[in-house]
C-alpha positions as MATLAB code, in Angstrom:
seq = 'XXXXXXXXXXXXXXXXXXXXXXXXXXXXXXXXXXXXXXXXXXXXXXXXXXXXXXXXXXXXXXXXXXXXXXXXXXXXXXXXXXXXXXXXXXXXXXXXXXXXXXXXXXXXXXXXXXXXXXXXXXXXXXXXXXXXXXXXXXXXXXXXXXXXXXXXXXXXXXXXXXXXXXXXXXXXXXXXXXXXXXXXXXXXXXXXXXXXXXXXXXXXXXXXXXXXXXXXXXXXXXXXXXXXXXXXXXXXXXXXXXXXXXXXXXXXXXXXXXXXXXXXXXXXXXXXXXXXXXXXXXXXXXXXXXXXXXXXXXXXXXXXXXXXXXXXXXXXXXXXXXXXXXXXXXXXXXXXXXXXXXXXXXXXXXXXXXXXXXXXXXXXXXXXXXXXXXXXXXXXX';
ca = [
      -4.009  -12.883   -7.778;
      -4.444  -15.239   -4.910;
      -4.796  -18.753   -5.965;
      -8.719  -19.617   -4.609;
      -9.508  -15.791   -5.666;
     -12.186  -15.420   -8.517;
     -11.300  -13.550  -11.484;
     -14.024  -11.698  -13.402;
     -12.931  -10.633  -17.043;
     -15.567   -7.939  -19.029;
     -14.485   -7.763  -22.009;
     -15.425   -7.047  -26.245;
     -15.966  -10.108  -28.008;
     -16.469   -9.104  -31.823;
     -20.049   -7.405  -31.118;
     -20.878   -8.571  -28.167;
     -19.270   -7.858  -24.434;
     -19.316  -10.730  -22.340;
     -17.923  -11.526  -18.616;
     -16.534  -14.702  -17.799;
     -15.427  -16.140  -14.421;
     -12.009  -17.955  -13.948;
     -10.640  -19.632  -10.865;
      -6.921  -19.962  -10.589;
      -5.384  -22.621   -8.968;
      -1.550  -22.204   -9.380;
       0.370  -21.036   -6.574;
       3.427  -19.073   -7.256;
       5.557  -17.470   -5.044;
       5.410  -13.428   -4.974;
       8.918  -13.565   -5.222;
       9.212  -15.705   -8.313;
       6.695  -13.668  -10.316;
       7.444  -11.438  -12.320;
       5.456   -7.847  -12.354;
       5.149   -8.485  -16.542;
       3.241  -11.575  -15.964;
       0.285  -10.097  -13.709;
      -1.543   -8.663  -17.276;
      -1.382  -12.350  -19.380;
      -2.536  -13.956  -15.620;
      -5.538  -14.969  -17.844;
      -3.583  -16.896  -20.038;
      -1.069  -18.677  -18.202;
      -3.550  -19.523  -15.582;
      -5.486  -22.067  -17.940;
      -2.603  -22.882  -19.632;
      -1.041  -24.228  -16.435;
      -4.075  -25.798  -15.626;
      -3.748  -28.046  -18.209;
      -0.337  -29.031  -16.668;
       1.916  -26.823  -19.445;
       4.992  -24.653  -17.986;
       4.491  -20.969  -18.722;
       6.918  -17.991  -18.742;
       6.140  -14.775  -19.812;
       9.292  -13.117  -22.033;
       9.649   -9.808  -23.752;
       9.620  -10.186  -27.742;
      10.542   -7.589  -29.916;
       8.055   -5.252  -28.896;
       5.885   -6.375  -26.488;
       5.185   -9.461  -24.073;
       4.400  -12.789  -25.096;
       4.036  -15.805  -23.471;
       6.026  -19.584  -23.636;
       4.387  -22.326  -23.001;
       6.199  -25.357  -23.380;
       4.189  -28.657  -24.289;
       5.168  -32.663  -23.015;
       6.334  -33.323  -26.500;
       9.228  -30.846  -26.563;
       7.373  -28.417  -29.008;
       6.297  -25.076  -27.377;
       3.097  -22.436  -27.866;
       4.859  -18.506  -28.186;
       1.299  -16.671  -27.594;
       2.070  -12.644  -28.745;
       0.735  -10.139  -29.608;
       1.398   -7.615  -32.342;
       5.350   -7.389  -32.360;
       5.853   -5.016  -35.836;
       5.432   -2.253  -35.363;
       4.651   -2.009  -31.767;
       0.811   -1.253  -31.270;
      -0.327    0.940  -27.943;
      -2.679   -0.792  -25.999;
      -4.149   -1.862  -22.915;
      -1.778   -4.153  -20.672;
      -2.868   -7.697  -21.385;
      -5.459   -6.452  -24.059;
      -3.943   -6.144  -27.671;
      -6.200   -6.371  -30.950;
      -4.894   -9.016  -31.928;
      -3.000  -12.031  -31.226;
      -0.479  -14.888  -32.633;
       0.072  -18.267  -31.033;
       2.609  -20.357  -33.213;
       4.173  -23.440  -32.732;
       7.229  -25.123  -32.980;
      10.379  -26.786  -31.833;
      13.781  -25.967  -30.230;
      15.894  -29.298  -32.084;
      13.477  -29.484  -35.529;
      13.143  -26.128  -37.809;
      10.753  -27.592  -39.861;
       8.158  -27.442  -37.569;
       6.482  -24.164  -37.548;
       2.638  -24.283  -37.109;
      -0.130  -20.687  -36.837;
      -2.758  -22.507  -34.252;
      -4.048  -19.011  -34.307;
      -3.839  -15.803  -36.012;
      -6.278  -12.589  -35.851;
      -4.240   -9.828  -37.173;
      -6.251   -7.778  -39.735;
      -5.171  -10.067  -42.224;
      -4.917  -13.204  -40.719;
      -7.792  -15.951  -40.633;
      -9.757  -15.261  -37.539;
      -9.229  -11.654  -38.121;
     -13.278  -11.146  -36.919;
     -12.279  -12.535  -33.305;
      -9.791   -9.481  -32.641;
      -8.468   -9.283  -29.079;
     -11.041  -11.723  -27.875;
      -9.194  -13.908  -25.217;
     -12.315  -16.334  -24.670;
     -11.757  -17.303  -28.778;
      -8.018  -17.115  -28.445;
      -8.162  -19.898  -25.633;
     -10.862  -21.927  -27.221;
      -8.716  -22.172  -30.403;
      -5.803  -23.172  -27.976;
      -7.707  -25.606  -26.098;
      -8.971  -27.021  -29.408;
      -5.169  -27.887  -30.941;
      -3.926  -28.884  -27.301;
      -6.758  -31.694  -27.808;
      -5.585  -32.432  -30.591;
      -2.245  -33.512  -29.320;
      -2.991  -35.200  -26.469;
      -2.833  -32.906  -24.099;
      -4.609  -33.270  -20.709;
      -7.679  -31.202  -20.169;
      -7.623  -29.370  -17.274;
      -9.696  -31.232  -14.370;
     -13.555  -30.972  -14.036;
     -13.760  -29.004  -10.832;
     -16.712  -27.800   -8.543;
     -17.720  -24.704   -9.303;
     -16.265  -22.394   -6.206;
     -19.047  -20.554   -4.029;
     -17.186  -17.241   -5.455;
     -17.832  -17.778   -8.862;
     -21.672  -18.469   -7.747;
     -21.668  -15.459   -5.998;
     -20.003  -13.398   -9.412;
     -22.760  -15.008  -11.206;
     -25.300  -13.730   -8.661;
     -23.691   -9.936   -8.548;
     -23.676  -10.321  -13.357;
     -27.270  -11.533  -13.019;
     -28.398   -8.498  -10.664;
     -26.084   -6.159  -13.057;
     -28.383   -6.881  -16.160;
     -26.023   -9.872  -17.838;
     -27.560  -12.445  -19.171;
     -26.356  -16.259  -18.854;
     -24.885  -18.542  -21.376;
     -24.264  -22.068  -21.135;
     -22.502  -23.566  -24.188;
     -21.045  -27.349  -24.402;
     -17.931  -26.503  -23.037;
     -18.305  -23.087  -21.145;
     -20.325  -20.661  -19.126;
     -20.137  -17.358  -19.325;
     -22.454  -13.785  -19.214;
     -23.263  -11.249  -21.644;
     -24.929   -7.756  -22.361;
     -28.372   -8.428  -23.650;
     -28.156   -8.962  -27.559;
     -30.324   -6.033  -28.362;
     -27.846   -3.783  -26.397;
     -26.041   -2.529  -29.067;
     -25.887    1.350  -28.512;
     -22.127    1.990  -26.874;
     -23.105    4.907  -24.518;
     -25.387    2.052  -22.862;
     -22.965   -0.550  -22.933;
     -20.309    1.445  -21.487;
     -22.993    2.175  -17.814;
     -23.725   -1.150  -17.694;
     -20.532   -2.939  -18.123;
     -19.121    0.346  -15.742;
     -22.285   -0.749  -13.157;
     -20.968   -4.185  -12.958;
     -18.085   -3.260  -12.439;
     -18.799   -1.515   -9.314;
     -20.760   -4.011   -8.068;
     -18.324   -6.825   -8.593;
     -15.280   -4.532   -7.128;
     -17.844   -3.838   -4.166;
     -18.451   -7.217   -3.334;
     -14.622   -7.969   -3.130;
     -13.277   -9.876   -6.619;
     -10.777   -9.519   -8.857;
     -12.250   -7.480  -12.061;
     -10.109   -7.646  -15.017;
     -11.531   -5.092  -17.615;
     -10.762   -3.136  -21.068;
     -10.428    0.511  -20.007;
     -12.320    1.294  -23.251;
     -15.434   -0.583  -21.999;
     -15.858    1.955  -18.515;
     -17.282    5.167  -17.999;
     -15.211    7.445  -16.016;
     -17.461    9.657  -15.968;
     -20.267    8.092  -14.182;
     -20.416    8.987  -10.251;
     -19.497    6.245   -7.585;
     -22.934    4.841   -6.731;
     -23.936    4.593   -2.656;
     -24.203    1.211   -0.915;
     -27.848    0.497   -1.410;
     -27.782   -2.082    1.722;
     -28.854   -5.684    1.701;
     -30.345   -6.724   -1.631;
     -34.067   -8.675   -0.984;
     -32.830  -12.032   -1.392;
     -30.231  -11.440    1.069;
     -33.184   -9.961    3.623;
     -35.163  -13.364    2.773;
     -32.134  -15.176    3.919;
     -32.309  -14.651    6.954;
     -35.006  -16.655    6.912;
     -33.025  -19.447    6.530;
     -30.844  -18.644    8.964;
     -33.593  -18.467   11.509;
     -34.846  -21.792   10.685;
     -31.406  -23.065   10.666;
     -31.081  -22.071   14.178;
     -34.537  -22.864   15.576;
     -35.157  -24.935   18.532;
     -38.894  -24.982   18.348;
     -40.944  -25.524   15.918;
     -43.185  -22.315   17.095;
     -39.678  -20.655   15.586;
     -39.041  -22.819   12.804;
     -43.137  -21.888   11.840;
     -42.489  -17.638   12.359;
     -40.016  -17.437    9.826;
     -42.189  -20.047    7.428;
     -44.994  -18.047    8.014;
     -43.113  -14.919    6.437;
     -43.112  -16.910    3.200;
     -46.638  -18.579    3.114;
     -48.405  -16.101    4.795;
     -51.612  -15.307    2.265;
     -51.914  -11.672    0.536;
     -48.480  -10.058    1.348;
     -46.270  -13.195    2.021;
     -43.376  -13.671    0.043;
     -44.511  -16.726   -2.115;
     -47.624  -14.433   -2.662;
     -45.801  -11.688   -3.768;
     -43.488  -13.589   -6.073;
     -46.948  -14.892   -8.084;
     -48.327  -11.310   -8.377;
     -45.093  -10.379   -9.887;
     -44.511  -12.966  -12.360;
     -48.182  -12.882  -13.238;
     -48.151   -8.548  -13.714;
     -44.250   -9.442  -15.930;
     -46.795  -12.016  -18.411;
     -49.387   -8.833  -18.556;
     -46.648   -6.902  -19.686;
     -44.624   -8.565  -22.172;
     -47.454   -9.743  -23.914;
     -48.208   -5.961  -24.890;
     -43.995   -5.843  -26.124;
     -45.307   -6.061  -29.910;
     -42.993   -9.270  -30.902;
     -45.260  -12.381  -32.317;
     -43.430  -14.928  -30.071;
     -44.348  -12.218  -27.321;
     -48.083  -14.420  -26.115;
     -46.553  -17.321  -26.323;
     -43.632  -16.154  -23.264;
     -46.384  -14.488  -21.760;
     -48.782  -17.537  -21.403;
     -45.839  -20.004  -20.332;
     -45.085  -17.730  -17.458;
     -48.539  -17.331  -16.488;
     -48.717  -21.066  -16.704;
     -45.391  -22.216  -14.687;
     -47.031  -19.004  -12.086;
     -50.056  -21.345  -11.613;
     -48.115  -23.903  -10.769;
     -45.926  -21.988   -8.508;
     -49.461  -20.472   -6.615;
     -50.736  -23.733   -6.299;
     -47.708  -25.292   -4.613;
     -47.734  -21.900   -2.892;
     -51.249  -23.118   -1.276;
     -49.723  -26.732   -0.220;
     -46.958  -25.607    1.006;
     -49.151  -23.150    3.673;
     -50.993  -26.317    4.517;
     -47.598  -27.913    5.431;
     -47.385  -25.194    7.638;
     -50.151  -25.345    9.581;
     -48.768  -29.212   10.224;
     -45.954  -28.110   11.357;
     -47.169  -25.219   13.724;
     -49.521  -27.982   15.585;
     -46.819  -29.864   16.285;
     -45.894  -27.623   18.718;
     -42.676  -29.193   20.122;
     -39.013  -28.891   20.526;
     -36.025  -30.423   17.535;
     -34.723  -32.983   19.758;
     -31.131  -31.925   17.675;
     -31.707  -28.305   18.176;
     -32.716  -28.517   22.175;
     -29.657  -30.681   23.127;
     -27.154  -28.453   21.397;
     -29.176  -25.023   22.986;
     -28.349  -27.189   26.417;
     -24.778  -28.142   25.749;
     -24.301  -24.304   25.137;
     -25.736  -23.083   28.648;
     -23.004  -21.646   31.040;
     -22.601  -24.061   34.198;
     -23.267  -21.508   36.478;
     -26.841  -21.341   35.471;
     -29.445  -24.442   35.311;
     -30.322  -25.626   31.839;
     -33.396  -26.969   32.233;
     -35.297  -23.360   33.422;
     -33.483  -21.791   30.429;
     -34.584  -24.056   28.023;
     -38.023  -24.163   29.556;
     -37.989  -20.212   29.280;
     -36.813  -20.383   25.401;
     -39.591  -22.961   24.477;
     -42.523  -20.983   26.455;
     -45.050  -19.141   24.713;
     -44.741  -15.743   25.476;
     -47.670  -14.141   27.499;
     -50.108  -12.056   25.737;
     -50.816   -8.431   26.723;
     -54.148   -7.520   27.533;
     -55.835   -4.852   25.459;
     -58.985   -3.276   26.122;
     -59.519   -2.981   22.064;
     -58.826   -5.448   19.432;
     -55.566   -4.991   18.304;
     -54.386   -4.122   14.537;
     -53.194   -5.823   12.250;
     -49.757   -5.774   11.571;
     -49.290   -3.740    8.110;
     -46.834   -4.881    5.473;
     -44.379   -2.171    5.761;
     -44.010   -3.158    9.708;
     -40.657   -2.178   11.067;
     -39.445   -5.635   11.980;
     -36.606   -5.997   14.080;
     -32.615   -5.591   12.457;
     -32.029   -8.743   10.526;
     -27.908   -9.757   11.951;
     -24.952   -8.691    9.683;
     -24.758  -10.590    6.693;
     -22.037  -10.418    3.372;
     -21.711   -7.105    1.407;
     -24.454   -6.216   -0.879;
     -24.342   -6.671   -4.157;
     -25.697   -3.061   -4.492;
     -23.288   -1.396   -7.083;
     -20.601    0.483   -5.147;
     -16.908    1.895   -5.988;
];
């Protein structure tokens, strides 16, 4: 894995499946890695990051992993050794992280231990719990934590692609990750969504680490559905990123503000129709959620209606961005006179004449081909 590329692990977690983002920021060389180590890449990468030398070495069995702390003493991470279990690369049911010390036999410490009969037997295979207990004892002995870091745009966009694939976020003291709605229970259904993800993570380009027993094979490689509708609505942005005059700035505002089918519009009539129906869902705390939506949706249609008068200011301004002209200038070939180019960009264009009133433009108007933009998050495999 490429240091500044995102990992995306879906994985069991006792009864829940959950997906969790992890940036790695340890360079190796290709030709100092061994091909062993590529399955326990998700846990020497944090390890390292909290400054601790890894190697990955072959126990009796199976890999485990060495990681050797400032002290002297050193973490052996394995997983079931006797006898030799068949699993997934990187994904055992269990694990065993010891430690001790090369010059003192009397130290010889289980940090962790969830073999069937061992004391976090209920945590299994679960990588997330194995790390946290690690993390936990490395505090412990004054080990650094690894550094607080921005949050990549990658893993923003991963959390984007889990939120359009059904996930739902959690944000804990010390960690962020996604799961399957709780409810979600039934493994037939857990298997298409975590397999849906999948494709639509792979499709927009990340790493996906994932236990084979979690996919469908059998579900068909979905189509590229195009650009999902918040990607569309950026371009909005990048129109008013670009403008020059505030006649353009005001045509792509307008596509949010406009009243009955603009987006802002259509974003209240939404939320509004999602309170109608989860009030009828049946739960007690169901009216309650409904009449908080309906009540932030108020809010949002009322700043809806200010923020269509700030339009109107804006569109009698009528002028040039004293930034945006000067750089649409700079940018004119010297063969050709700036000043009837600009002149030509910042004229209204003439109307036609029509011997009947025109119509109105509909909703579903064709509008012209919004420019390339990233991959869809559309599942896709």
């Amino acid at each position: 894995m490429r240091p500044d590329q995102t990992l995306v692990m879906l994985q069991r977690e006792g009864t829940r499946i959950t997906a969790r983002t992890s940036e790695s920021f340890v360079q190796e060389a290709a030709a100092g890695t061994s091909e062993h180590e590529h399955p326990y890449g998700h846990l020497t990468t944090p390890l390292r990051q909290r400054g601790l030398a890894c190697t990955v070495e072959y126990g009796l069995s199976d890999y485990i992993v060495h990681a050797e702390l400032t002290d002297g003493s050193a973490l052996i991470i394995s997983p079931p050794q006797e006898p030799p279990t068949d699993h997934p690369p990187g994904y055992p049911e269990s694990w065993l992280v010891t430690r001790g010390h090369p010059d003192d036999s009397t130290l010889h410490e289980v940090i962790y231990d969830s073999e069937p009969d061992g004391p976090h037997a209920r945590h299994g295979g679960s990588i997330p719990c194995l790390l946290a207990a690690i993390d936990t004892r490395l505090d412990q002995l004054g080990v650094p934590p690894r550094p607080e870091l921005w949050r990549p745009a990658q893993e923003s966009a991963a959390d984007a692609v889990l939120h359009r694939g059904g996930f739902v976020p959690v944000v804990l003291f010390r960690e962020r990750f996604h799961r399957l709605p709780s409810a979600m229970t039934e493994l037939v259904e857990q298997r298409q969504m975590v397999t849906r993800a999948f494709d639509m993570l792979q499709a927009e380009g990340f790493d996906v680490s994932c236990d084979p027993d979690l996919l469908d094979p059998s579900l068909p490689s979905p189509g590229d559905h195009g650009l999902s509708l918040g990607d569309r609505i950026g371009h909005l942005t990048q129109s008013i990123r670009s403008a020059a005059h505030t006649s353009e700035a005001v045509a792509a505002l307008s596509e949010l503000t406009a009243p009955g089918d603009g987006v802002l519009q259509r974003v209240v009539e939404s939320l509004n129709t999602t309170a109608d129906w989860w009030e009828g869902l049946g739960e007690p705390a169901d009216p309650h959620y409904a009449n908080r939506l309906r009540y932030i949706t108020k809010k949002l249609d009322s700043y809806a209606l200010e923020i269509r008068s700030m339009r109107g200011e804006l569109a009698d301004r009528h002028t040039g961005h004293p930034d945006r002209v000067r750089a649409r200038v700079d940018r004119v070939a010297p063969e050709e006179p700036a000043a009837p180019r600009v002149a030509a960009a910042l004229a209204v264009s003439p109307t036609a004449r029509r011997t009947t009133p025109a119509a109105l433009p509909s909703a579903s108007a064709v509008r012209p081909s919004p420019p390339p933009a990233r991959p869809s998050s559309a599942p896709g495999r």
